[in-house]
C-alpha positions as CSV (number, residue, x, y, z in Angstrom):
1,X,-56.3,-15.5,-18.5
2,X,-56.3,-11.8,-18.8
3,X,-57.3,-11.5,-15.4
4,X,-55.0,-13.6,-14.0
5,X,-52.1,-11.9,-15.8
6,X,-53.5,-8.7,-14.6
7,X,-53.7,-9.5,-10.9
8,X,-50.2,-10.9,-11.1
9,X,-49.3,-7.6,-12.3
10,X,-50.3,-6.2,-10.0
11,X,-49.1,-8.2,-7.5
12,X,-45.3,-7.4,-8.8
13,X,-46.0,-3.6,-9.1
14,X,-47.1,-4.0,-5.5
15,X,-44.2,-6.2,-4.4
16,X,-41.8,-3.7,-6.4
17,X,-43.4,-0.6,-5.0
18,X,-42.7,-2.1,-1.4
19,X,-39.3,-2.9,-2.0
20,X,-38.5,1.2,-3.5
21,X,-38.0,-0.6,-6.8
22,X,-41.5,1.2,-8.3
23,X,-41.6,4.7,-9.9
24,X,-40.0,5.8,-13.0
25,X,-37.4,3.9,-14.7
26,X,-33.8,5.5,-15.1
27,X,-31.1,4.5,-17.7
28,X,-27.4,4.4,-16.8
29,X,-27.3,7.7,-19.3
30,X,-29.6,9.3,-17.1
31,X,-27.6,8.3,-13.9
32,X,-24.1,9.0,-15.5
33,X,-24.4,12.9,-15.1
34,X,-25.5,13.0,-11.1
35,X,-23.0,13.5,-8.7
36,X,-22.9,10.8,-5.3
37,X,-23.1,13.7,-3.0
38,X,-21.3,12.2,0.3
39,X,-20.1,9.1,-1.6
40,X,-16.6,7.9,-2.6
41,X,-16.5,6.5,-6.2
42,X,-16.2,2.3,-5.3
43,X,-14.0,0.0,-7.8
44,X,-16.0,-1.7,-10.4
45,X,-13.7,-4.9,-9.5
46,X,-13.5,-4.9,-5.8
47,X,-16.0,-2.9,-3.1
48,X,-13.0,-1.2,-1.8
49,X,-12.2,3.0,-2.5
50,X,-9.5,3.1,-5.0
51,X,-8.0,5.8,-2.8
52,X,-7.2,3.8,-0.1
53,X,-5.1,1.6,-2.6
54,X,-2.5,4.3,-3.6
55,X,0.2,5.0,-1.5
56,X,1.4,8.3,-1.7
57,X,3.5,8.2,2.2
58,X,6.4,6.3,2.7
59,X,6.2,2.5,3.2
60,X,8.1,2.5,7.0
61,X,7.9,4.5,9.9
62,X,11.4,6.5,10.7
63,X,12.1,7.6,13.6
64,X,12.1,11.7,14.2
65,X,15.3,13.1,12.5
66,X,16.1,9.9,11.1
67,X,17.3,9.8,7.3
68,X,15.7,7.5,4.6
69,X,18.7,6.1,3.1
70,X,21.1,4.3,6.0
71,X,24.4,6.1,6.3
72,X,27.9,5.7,6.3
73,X,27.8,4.4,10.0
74,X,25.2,2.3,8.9
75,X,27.0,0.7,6.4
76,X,30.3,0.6,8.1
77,X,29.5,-2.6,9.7
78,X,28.7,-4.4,6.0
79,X,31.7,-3.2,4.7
80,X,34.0,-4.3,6.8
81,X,32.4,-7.7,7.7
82,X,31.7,-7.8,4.0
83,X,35.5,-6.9,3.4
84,X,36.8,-9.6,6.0
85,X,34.7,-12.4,4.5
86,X,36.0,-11.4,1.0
87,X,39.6,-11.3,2.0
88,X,38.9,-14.7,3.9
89,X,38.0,-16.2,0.7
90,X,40.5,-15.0,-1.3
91,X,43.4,-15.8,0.8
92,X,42.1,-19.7,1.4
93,X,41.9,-19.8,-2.3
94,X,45.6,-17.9,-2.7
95,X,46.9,-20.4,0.4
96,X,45.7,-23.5,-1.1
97,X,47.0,-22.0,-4.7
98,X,50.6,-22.0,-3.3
99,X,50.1,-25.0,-0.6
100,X,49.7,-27.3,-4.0
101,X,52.6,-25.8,-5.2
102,X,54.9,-25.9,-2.3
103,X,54.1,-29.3,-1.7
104,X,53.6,-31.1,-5.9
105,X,56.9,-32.6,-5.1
106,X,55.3,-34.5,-2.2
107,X,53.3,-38.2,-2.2
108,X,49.8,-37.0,-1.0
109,X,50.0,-38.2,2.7
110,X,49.0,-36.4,6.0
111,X,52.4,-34.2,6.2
112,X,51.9,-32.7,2.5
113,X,47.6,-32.4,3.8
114,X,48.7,-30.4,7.2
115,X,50.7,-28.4,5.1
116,X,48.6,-27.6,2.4
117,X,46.1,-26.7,5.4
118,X,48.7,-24.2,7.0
119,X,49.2,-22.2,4.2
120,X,45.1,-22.1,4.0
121,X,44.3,-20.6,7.2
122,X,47.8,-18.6,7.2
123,X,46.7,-16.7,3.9
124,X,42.9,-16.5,4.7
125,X,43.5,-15.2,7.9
126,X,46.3,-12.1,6.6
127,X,44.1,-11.4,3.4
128,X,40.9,-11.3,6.3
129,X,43.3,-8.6,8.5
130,X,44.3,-6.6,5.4
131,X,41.1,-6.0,3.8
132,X,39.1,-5.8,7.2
133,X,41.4,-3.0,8.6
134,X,41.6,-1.4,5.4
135,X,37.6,-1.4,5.6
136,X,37.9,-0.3,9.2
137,X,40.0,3.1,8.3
138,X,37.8,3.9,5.3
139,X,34.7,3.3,7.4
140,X,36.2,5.8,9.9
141,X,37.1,8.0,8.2
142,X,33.9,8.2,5.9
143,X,31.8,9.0,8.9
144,X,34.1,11.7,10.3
145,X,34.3,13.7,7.0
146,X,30.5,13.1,6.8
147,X,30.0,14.7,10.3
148,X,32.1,17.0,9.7
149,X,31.4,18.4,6.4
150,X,27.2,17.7,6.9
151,X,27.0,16.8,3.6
152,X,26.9,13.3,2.3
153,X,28.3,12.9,-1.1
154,X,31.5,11.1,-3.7
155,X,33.7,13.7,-2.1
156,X,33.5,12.0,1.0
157,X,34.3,8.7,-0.8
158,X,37.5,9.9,-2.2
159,X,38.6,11.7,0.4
160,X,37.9,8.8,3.1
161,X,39.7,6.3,0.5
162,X,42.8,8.9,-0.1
163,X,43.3,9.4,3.9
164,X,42.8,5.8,4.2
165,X,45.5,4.7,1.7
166,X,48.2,7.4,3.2
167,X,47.3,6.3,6.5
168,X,47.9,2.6,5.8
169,X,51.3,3.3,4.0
170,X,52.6,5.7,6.4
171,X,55.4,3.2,7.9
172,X,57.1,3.4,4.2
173,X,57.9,7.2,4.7
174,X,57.2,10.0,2.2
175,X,56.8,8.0,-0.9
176,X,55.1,5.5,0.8
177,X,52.3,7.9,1.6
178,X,52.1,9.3,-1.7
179,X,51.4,5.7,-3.2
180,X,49.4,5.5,-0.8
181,X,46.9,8.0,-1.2
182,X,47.6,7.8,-4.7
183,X,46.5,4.3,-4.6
184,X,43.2,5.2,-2.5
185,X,42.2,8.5,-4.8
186,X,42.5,5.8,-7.9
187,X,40.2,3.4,-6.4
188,X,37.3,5.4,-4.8
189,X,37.4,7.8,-7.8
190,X,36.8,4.9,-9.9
191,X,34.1,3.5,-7.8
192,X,32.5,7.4,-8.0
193,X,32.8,7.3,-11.5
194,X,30.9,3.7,-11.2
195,X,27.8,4.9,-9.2
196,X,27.5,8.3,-11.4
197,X,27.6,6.7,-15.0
198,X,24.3,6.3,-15.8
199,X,23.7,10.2,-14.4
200,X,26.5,11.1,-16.0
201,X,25.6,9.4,-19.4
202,X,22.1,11.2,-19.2
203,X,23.6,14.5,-19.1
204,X,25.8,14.4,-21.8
205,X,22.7,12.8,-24.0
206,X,20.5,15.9,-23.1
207,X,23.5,18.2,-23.8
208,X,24.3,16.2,-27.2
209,X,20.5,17.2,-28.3
């Protein structure tokens, strides 16, 4: 019995010895302490370096003197299909608001339905022209100060939405202008005022301590 377990002994310390798994034993304590000299630390989870995992470039690809955020010429073509869409909207709902009140004295029949469908597209469509053209001269506007200036900031937001307001009131004269602009300054200052809460919020909470 001895013998047997002795020649099968040896026959695993042979086996082991061919395989490079023979020779002194070393702990994971012993290991912990020697650098991998050529060797990229692997993922315990995955056989993949964890370096290759964190992104520190950007996501796309821009083009040479291109700008990561899109701007104002960009963006012109939302706003103002955005704009028409929206004034669309409202003025089929506004249309069919006052098409059921023109016509309340009427029997519901095809006249009082054509009707009420006239004022629909009538108000849809002005609302659509209004809001688009407005969109249109703000847009404009926007990208020339932008190019202009070099600079893209809220300045350009109010000063686009002033000129754009004066501009659109300028067949009611003098005071027509004024309201106007005053009308446009009101609005984009507003929306500035909007975009830079939070920023604004966090300075006065770091000046407050």
């Amino acid at each position: 019995m001895e013998g047997g377990g002795g020649s099968g002994n040896k026959t695993t310390g042979g086996l082991a010895g061919f395989f490079g798994a023979g020779g002194a034993g070393y702990s994971h304590a012993d290991l912990a302490g020697v650098p991998l000299t050529g060797m990229n630390p692997l993922s315990p989870y995955l056989n993949v370096d964890p370096r290759y995992l964190v992104q520190d470039t950007d996501e796309f690809i821009l083009p040479t003197g291109a700008n990561k955020t899109r701007g104002r010429f960009e963006l012109a073509f939302f706003t103002i299909g955005g704009c028409c869409m929206t004034g669309a909207a409202f003025g089929a709902m506004n249309g069919l608001r006052l098409g059921l009140k023109e016509t309340q004295n009427m029997a519901w029949s095809k006249p009082r339905n054509v009707q009420i469908l006239n004022m629909v597209t009538r108000q849809g469509a002005l609302w659509a022209n209004t809001l688009g053209s407005l969109a249109l001269l703000y847009s404009a506007f926007g990208v020339i100060i932008e190019k202009t200036r070099g600079a893209e900031d809220d300045l350009n937001t109010v000063a686009a939405g002033t000129m754009t307001g004066m501009l659109y009131k300028c067949t009611g004269g003098l005071r027509g202008v004024a309201r106007g602009g005053l009308a446009g300054l009101t609005l984009t200052s507003l929306y500035a005022l909007y975009n830079n809460w939070e920023h604004m919020k966090g300075s006065l909470l770091q000046q407050s301590l």
